[in-house]
C-alpha distance (Angstrom), angle and dihedral (degrees) to the residues before:
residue distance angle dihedral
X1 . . .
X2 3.67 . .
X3 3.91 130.8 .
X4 3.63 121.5 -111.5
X5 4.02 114.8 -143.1
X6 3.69 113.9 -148.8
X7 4.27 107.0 -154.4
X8 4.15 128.3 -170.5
X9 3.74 104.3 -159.0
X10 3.46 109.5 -150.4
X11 3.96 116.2 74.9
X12 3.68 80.1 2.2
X13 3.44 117.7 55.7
X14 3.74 95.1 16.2
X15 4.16 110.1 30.5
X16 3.86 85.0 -130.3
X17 4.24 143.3 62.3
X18 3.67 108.5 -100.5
X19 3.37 91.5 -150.7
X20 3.63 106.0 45.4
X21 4.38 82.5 46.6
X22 3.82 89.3 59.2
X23 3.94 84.6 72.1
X24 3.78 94.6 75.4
X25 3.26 83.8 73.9
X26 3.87 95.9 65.1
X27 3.74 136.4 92.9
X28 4.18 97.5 -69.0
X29 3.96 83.5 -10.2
X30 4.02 81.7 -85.7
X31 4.15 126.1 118.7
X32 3.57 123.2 -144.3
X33 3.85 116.3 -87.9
X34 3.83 91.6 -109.5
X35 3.76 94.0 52.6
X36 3.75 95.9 44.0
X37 3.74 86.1 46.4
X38 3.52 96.1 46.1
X39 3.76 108.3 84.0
X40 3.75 126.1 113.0
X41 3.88 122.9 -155.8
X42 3.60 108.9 -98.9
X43 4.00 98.4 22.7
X44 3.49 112.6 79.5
X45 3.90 100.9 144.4
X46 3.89 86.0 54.8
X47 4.02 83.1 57.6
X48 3.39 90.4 39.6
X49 3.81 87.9 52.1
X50 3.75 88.6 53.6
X51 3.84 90.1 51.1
X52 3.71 100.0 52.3
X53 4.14 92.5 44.3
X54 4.08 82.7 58.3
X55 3.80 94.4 45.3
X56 3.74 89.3 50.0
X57 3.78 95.7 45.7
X58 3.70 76.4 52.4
X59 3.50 92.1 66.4
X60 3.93 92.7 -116.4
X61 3.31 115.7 152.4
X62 3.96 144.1 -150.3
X63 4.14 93.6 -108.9
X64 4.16 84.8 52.1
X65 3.67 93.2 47.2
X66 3.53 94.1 47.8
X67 4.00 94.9 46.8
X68 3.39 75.6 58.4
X69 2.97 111.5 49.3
X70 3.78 102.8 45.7
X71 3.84 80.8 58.0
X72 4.07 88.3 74.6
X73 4.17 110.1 116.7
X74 3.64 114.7 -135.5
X75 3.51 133.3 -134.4
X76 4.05 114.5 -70.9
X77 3.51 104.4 -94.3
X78 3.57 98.1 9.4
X79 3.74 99.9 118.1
X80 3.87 95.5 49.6
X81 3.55 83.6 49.5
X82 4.13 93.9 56.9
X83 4.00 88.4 37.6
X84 3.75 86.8 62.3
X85 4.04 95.3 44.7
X86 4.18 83.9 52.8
X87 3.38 92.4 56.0
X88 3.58 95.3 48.3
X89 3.88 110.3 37.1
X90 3.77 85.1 133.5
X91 3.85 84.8 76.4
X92 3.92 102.7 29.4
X93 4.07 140.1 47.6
X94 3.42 108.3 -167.4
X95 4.27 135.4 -166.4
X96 3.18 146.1 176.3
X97 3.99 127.8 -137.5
X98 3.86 106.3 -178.2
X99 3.84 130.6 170.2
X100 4.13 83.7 -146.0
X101 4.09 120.5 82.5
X102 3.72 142.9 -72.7
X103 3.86 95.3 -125.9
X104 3.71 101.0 50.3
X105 3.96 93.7 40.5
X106 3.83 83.9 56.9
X107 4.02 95.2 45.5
X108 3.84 84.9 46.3
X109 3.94 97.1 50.6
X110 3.75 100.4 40.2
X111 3.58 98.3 50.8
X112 3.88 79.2 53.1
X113 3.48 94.8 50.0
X114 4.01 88.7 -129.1
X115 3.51 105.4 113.9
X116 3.91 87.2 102.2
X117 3.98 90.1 69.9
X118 3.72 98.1 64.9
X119 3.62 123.0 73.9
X120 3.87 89.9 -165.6
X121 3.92 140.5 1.8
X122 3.85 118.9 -157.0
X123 3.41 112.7 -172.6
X124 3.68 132.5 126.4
X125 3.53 121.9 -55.1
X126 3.71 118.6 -104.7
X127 4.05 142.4 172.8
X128 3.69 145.4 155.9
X129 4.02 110.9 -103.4
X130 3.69 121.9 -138.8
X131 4.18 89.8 -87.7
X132 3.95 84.3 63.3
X133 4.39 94.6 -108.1
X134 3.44 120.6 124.8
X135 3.18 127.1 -119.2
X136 4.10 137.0 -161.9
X137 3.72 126.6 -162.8
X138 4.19 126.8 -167.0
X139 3.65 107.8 -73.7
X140 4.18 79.0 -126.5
X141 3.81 150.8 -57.8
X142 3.98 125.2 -66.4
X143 3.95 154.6 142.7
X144 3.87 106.3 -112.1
X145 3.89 110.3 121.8
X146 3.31 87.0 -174.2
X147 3.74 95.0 61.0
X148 3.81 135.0 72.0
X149 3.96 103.9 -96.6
X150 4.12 91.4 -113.7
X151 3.89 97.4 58.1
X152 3.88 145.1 20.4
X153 3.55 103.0 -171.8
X154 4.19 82.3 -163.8
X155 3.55 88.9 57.7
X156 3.86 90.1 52.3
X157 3.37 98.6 49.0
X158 3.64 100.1 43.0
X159 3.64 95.3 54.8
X160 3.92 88.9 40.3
X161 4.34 80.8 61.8
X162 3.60 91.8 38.2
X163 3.74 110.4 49.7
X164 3.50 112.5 116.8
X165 3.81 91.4 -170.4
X166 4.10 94.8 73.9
X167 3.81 91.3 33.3
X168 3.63 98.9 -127.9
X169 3.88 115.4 -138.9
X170 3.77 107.8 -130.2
X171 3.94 106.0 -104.6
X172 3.88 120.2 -128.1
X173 3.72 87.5 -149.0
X174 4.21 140.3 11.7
X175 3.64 107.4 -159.6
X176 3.81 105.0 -167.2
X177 4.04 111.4 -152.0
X178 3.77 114.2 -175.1
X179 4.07 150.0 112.7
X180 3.22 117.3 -158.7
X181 4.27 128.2 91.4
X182 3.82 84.8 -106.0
X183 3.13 92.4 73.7
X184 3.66 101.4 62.6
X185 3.73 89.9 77.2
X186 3.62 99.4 59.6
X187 4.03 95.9 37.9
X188 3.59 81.8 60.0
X189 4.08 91.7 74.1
X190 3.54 91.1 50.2
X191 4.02 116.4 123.9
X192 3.60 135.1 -125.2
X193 3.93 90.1 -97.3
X194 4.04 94.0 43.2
X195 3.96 121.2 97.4
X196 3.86 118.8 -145.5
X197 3.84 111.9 -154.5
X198 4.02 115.4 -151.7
X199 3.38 118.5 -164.4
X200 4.04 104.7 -110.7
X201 4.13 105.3 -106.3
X202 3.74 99.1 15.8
X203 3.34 143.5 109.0
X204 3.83 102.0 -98.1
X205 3.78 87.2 54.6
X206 3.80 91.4 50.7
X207 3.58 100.9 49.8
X208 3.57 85.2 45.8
X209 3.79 92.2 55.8
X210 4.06 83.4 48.0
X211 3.49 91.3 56.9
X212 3.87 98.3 58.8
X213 3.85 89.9 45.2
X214 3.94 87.3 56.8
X215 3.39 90.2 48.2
X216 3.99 100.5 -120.2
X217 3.87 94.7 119.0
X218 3.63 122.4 -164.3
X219 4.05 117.6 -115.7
X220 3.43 95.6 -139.8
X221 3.98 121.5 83.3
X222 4.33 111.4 -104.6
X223 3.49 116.5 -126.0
X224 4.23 114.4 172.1
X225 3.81 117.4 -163.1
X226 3.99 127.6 -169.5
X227 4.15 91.3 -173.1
X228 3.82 137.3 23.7
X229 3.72 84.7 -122.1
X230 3.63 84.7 68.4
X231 3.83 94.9 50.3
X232 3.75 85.8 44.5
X233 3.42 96.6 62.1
X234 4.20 90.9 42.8
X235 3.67 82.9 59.4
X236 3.71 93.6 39.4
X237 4.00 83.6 55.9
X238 4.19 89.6 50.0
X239 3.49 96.7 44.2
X240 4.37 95.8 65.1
């Protein structure tokens, strides 16, 4: 049976936020005070929304935003990590779930040459309109409180295991590799034989920590990472 690797993207796959990057790209790589001031807990892609309108009416355009885009560093070690999972897709099935947006995801993994490595991306839906500004819709619909309203990232990977439609093999192993607080909800499916992988110093790994003292322990094993070298060589170790 193979293992199925579960990635965010931002401040995991890339060692920056997408969408705060895309600002470079404004007027003095600033936004207005009543953009920047504008953002509500739990709706980001409505700020986001507001964000791309002003970069449009800014005249930026897709070619810009992709030049700068593709300019994003990733994590340190993340690309010998991936280079390893394409040479053994026999052994792994790899996603992403990611609260940031179809189109820059793409730009990001092309100009890498990794878009090979994942079997599916779900991420919020994004184009550019017939003005030339991009837009970005909620990824869908669901019944989470704890999650922003755009994206459950349980939901996702739930009905990733549980569609019938693609007949999903069952996995020996979900390794979990994230950082953000959305990622608490869908760590907290996780079996006994799973492994979810915090990012060392961030907030996944904290509220992870908090768990334990609170005494709702995750099933799944813990396994913190500061580098994809380091997750590299955890897979290395699963892989003999």
């Amino acid at each position: 049976m193979k293992f199925l690797l579960v990635f965010d993207f931002d401040h995991t796959i890339i060692d920056e936020n997408s969408d705060t990057w895309i600002v470079k790209c404004a007027p003095d790589a600033k936004l207005p005070d009543e953009i920047r001031n504008s953002c509500q807990k739990g709706h980001w892609t409505e700020y986001m929304g507001r964000v791309f309108r002003f970069l449009g009416d800014s005249g930026i355009r897709e070619e810009e935003m992709k030049r700068t885009m593709t300019t994003i560093p990733f994590t340190k070690g993340m690309k010998d990590l991936l280079e390893f999972v394409s040479k053994h897709k026999d052994l792994f099935d790899c996603i992403i779930i990611s609260d940031s947006n179809a189109i820059f995801i793409d730009w990001i993994l092309k100009a890498s040459n990794f878009c090979q490595v994942f079997n599916e991306v779900f991420t919020n839906p994004a184009s550019f309109d017939e003005c030339g500004y991009l837009t970005v819709e909620n990824f869908h619909a669901h019944n989470c409180a704890q999650c922003p309203v755009n994206l459950c990232k349980r939901k996702v990977l739930e009905e990733f295991l549980e569609n019938p439609s693609k007949q999903r093999m069952k996995y020996s192993q979900i390794l979990y590799i994230g950082d953000g607080g959305n990622d608490l909800c869908p760590v907290m499916c996780l079996k006994k034989n799973d492994v979810v992988m915090p990012r060392h110093g961030y907030r996944l790994q904290k509220m992870v920590s908090q768990l334990s003292q609170d005494f709702v322990p995750l099933e799944a094993s813990i396994v913190t990472w500061s580098s994809g070298t380091e997750i590299l060589a955890y897979l290395e170790l699963l892989t003999k």
